[in-house]
N, C-alpha and C positions, 0 to 999 in steps of 0.2 A: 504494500500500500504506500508507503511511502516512495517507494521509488519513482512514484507515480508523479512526483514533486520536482522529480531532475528537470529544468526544461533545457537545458545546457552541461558540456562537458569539455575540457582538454585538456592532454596532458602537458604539464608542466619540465617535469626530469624524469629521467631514467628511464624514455619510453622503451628500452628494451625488456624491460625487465616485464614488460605485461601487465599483469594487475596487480603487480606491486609496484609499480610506477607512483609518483606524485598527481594525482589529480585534480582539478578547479572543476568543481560542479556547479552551476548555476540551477539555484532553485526557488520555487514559486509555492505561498501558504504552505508552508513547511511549520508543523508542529513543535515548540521547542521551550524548554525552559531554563534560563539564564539563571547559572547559579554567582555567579559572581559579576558585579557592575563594574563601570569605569570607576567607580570611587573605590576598587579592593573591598568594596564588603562581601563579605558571604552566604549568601541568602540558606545554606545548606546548614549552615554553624548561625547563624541568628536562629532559624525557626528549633533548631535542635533542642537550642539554652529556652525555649519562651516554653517548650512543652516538658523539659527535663523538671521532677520532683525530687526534691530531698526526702532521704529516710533516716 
């Protein structure tokens, strides 16, 4: 399903290598969640500490 989102592709280096090559994938409403912003916060480690209880 997702692949379904590539609307572009090329490789970048190491075209020999096949599909382990470097790839630029150009994609369109692609599902995705940002765990870390421009300012270094960490949305992964903020939500951790607001739901973490002490015993």
């Amino acid at each position: 399903m997702l692949s379904r989102t590539i609307i572009g592709q090329k490789v970048l280096a190491f075209d020999d290598l096949g599909p382990e090559a470097i790839h630029e994938f150009t994609v369109k409403d692609l599902p995705v969640i940002v765990l870390i912003d421009v300012k270094g916060r960490d949305f992964y480690q903020e939500s951790q500490s607001r739901y973490r209880t002490t015993r």
